[in-house]
C-alpha positions, 0 to 999 in steps of 0.5 A: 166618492167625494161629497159636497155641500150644497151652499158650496162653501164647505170643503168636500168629505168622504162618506163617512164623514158625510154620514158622521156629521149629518149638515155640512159646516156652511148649513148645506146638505152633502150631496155626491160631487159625482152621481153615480150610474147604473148600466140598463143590464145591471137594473135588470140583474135585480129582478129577483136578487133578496133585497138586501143584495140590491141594497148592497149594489146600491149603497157601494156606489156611494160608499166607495172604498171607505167600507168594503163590500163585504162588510157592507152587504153584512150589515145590509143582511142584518139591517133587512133580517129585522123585517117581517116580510121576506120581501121586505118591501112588497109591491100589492096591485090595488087599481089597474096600472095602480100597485102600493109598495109596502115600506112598514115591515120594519121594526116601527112599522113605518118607512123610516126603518128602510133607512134607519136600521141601515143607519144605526149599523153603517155609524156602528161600524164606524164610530167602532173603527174610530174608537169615537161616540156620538151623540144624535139629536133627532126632530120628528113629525111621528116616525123618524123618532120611533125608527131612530130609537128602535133602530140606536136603542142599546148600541155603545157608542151612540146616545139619541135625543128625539124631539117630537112636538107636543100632542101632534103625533098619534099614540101609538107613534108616540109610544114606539119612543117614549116606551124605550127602557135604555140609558142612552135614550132621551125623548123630549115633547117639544111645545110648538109644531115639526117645523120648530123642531126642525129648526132647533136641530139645524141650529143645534147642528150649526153650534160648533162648540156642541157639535165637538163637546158631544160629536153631535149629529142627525139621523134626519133625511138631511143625513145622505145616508137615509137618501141612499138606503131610501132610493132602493126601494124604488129600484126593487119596486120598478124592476118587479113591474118590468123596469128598465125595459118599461118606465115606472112612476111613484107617488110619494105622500110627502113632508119633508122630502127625503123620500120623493128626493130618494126618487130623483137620486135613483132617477139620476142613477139610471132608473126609467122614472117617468113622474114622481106625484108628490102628494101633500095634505093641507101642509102643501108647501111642495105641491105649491112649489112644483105647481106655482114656481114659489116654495113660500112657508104657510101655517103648519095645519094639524091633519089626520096625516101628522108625519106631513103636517110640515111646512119646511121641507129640508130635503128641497134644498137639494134639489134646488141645488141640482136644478140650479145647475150645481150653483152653491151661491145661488142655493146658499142666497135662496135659502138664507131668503127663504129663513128670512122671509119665508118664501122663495121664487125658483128660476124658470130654468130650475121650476122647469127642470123640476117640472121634468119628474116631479108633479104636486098634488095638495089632498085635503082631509075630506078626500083623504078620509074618502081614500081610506074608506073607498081603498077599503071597499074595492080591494080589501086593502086597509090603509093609514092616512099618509098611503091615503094621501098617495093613493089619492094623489096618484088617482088625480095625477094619471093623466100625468103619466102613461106608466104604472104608479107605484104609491110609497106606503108609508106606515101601517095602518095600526100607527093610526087606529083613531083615524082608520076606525074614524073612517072605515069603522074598523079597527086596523089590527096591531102587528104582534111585534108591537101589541106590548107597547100599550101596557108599558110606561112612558118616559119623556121630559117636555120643554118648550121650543126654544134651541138654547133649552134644547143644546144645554139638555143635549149637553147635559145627557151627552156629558152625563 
């Protein structure tokens, strides 16, 4: 299995050296030179097989003969062994042809660690073949950061860096970063939004002299890793509501789009998706896209739903590149535009290839706070603003689709408890694994948005 990048200017790689580098040397994302298929009677072999055996099938037909299958489905035992369900992605019925796939089981309670435990593993394993250490400079909106350091804390070969932007995340989302007692964790508040951070970790990333001084790299959704281990979800959840015999759709609340593109990759793999909603807050970049045909960076909004208030989605790049029929040109030119002037019109060939899975639906604060407080009432169910934002996504896009709609839940309810109390009145209640980090001490620098700070503090840690 070959990998190339989407600017087309980059020599194709293997996957470990897709995973090991994160961004492509021309600035693109690593994609498959192939897609990679499943057979009707092998999606149907999943039905009831542990989720980490459905991980193993999944990630082996990107893997290739880079990592055996057995060791493979190891480190999938032990990734998944650190979830609290047995099921580690439960589906919940909440409306007729209405269900909420639990993705918050994992060590941070939040979806990231589907992909992260995974992660931190398959580099492990890798960096140790190679007797080689790397150093990750990771950007988060909430989550990404706490999966990354629960996920990398403690491990040999790898030092992490994760910047998050100062007083734009919740406490407890901070907390799952900054209360890491080891030497190789470094967390930074960064003063300016997500999208700044974003920003200084493609530039960092596009420095050659950091990325060989201290094997740079990125544990964000443009690692294609993270895509991967994301899209079995979306097979475990469609097989347990009768795919492949009946299509399933899913709403995803979305801001950077490696989840919902997680779909479209699991899509393209043979599963019967009919629609995925993309569901955004007031941060509506890619409900606009799919919606008005121009992918154009608006004013990054401060939301009750943080880990989305982002208004450059990195992972739209690939699908970009996939709906322009693979054009490397094409993709390098649009998003070389779109860093210049903030905005880009997608052809109507592409728009209306998009428009075959993906619908957009923007949900403001009032509804979000609704959704919470009515999910509440009819069923019980208690749910963080970004579920919120999903839930009330699918409600306004049934019309789209005939098929039952499996909302992505994102992260627990107790990430959030200012705003869950806000609304219902009630108190989410912590999971255990994670009551003792109110009591410990915090460790972070803050600095401000500026990507020379940023590298010569990487380096400086990296070296040190």
């Amino acid at each position: 299995m070959r990998y190339v990048s989407t600017r087309g200017q980059s020599p194709s790689v293997g996957f470990v050296d897709a995973v090991l580098a994160g961004l492509a040397p021309d600035g693109g994302l690593y994609v498959p030179q192939e897609w990679p298929s499943f057979t009707r009677d092998e999606i149907s072999a999943f039905a009831g097989r542990p989720y980490a055996e459905v991980a193993t099938a999944v990630l082996a037909k990107f893997v290739g003969d880079e990592i055996d299958r057995e060791t493979l489905g190891e480190m999938c035992a032990e990734a998944y062994a650190s979830f609290t369900h047995a099921a580690v992605v439960p589906v919940r019925q909440i409306a007729p042809g209405g269900f909420i796939a639990e993705l918050f089981h994992g060590p941070s309670l939040a979806f990231k660690d589907v992909a992260m435990q995974l992660l931190a593993r398959l580099s492990d394993h890798v960096l140790g073949q190679q007797k080689r250490t790397q150093t990750i400079l990771c950007a988060t909106s909430g989550d990404t950061g706490g999966a990354a350091v629960e996920a990398f804390r403690g491990r040999d070969n790898t030092k992490i860096v994760v910047m998050f932007p100062d007083g734009r995340i919740s406490e407890v989302q901070r907390r799952f970063m900054t209360t890491a007692e080891e030497a190789n964790v470094r967390c930074v508040a960064v003063d300016g939004d997500f999208d700044d951070c974003q920003a200084i970790l493609k530039t960092s990333l596009s420095d050659a002299s950091l990325k060989q001084s201290v094997g740079l790299s990125a544990v964000n959704s443009i690692n294609f890793a993270r895509i991967v281990a994301q899209s079995v979800y979306y097979f475990t959840s469609a097989v347990a509501l009768g795919a492949p015999h009946r299509p399933v759709s899913f709403a995803v609340p979305s801001g950077n789009f490696g989840d919902g593109f997680a779909g479209y990759v699991a899509k393209r793999m043979g599963l019967p998706i009919d629609r995925i909603i993309v569901a955004t807050n007031s941060n509506d970049i890619l409900a606009r896209a799919f919606e008005d045909g121009r992918y154009v960076r608006g004013v990054t909004a401060p939301t009750q739903s943080p880990a989305m208030d982002i208004q450059s989605a990195s992972n739209f790049e690939r699908l970009y590149f996939e709906c322009v029929r693979r054009d490397g040109v094409e993709t390098a030119r649009a998003f070389a535009a779109f860093a210049e002037t903030g905005g880009v019109d997608i052809p109507p060939q592409a728009l209306a290839a998009m428009r075959e899975t993906f619908r957009g639906v923007s949900v403001g604060e009032g509804d979000t706070t609704r959704t919470i407080v009515a999910t509440l009432r009819e069923t019980g169910e208690m749910i963080d603003p970004h579920t919120a934002v999903g839930v009330s996504g699918m409600q306004r896009a049934r019309g789209s689709t005939t098929a039952p709609i499996v909302v992505l839940s994102t992260a627990h309810p107790a990430k959030f408890p200012e705003t869950v109390e806000a609304a219902t009145g009630e108190t989410p209640v912590m999971p255990r694994t994670a009551a003792h980090l109110a009591g410990k001490p915090e460790r972070f620098d803050r600095l401000p948005a500026d990507a020379e700070t940023i590298k010569a503090y990487v380096r400086a840690f990296a070296e040190g």
